[in-house]
C-alpha positions in Angstrom: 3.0 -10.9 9.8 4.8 -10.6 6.6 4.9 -8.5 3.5 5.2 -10.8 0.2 5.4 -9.1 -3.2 2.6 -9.7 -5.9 4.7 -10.5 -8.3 3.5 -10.8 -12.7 3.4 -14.2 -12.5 2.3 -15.5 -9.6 0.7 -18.6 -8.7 -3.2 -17.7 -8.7 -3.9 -20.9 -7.5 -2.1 -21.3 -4.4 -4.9 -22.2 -1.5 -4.0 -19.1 0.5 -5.2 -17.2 -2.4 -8.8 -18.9 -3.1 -10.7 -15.9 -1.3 -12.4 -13.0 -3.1 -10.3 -10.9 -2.1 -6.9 -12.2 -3.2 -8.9 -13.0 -6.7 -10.3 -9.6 -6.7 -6.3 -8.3 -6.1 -5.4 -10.4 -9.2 -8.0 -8.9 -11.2 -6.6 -5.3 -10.8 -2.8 -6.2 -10.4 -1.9 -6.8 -14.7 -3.6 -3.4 -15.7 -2.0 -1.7 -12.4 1.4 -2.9 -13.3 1.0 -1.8 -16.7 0.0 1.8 -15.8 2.9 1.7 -13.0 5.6 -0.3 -14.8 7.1 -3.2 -12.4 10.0 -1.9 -10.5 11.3 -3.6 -7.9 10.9 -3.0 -4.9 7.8 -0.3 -6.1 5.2 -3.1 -6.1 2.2 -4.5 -4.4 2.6 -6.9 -1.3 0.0 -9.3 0.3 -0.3 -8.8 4.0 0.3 -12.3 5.0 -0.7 -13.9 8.6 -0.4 -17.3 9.3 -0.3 -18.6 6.1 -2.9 -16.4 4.9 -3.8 -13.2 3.3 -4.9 -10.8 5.4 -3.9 -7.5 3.6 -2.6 -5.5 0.5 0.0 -2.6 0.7 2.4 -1.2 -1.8 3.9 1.9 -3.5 1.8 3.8 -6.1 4.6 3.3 -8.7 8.5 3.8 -8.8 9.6 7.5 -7.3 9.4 10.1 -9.1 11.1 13.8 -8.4 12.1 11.8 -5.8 8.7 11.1 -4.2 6.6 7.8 -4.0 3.5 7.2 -2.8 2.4 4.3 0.0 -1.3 2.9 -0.2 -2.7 0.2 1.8 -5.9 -2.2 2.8 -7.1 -5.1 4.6 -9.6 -7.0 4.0 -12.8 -6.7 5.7 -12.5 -9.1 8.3 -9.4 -8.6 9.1 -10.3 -4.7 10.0 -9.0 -3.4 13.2 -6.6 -5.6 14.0 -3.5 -3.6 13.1 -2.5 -5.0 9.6 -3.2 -1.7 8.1 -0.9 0.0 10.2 2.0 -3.1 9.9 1.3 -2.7 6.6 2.3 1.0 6.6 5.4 0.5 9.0 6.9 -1.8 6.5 6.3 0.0 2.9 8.3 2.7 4.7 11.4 0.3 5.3 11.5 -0.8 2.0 11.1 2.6 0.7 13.5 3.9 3.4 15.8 0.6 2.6 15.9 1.3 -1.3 16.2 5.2 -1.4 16.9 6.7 2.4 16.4 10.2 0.4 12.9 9.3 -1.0 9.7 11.7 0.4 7.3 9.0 1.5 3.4 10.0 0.6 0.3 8.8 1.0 -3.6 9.9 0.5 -6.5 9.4 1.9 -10.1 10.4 1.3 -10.8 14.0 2.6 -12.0 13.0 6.3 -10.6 11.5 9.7 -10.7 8.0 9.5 -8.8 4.7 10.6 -6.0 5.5 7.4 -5.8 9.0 8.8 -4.7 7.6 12.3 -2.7 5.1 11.0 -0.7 8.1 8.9 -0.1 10.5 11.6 0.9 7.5 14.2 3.6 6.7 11.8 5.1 10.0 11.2 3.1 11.5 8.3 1.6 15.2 8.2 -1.0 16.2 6.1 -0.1 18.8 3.8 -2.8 19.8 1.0 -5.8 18.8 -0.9 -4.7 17.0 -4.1 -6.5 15.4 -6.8 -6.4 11.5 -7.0 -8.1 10.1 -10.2 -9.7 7.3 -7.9 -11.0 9.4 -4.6 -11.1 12.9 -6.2 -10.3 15.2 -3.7 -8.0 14.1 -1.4 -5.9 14.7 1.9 -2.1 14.2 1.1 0.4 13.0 3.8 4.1 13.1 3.8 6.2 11.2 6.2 7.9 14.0 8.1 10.5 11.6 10.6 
């Protein structure tokens, strides 16, 4: 597997991206760069397997007070099968790559669940209940290794 960025102007009509889910990334990516500027590397990535997406992971925007936050997904069929977690691994080397200093967070909705797992296998701690704007209340992690 492979991490390849989602960049502003990508080519929406390469084949590996005529799936809904891809389309539905695409839909969401010009009004998430905008809120979260486009900093290199502090983008989205496609999970990518075989020629095919599989996945999305990326930071929630460039650091900030020397913090940045991880969030990833995979698309439904693809569930279980450990892109989540590769996913994870490798937003943390770029991060770690680009700033070795950077706090490395994530959050997750306020319950055990696969993302929870996936968190605490790969070095993150929950800490407190924040707010998120999309999930509400939510669990924060920071990566503690």
């Amino acid at each position: 597997m492979t991490l390849k960025p989602i960049l502003i102007d990508e080519d929406r009509t390469q084949s590996m991206y005529a799936n809904t889910f891809c389309q539905n990334i695409f839909k969401s990516y010009p009004e998430y760069y905008f809120k979260t500027g486009y900093n290199l590397p502090w983008i989205g990535y496609f999970v990518i397997r075989e020629f095919q997406v599989v996945g999305v992971g990326g930071f929630v925007g460039q650091p900030k007070n020397n913090r940045v936050e991880i969030a990833y997904g995979t698309s439904k069929e693809f569930e279980g099968q450990g892109i989540a977690s590769f996913a994870c691994q490798q937003l943390i080397k770029i991060a770690k790559a680009a700033d070795s200093n950077v706090l490395i967070t994530a959050k997750t909705a306020p319950e055990q669940n696969a993302s929870t797992k996936i968190l605490a296998r790969n070095g993150f701690e929950f800490t407190k209940v924040v707010q998120d704007d999309d999930i509400g209340n939510a669990w924060e992690w920071v990566l503690t290794t």
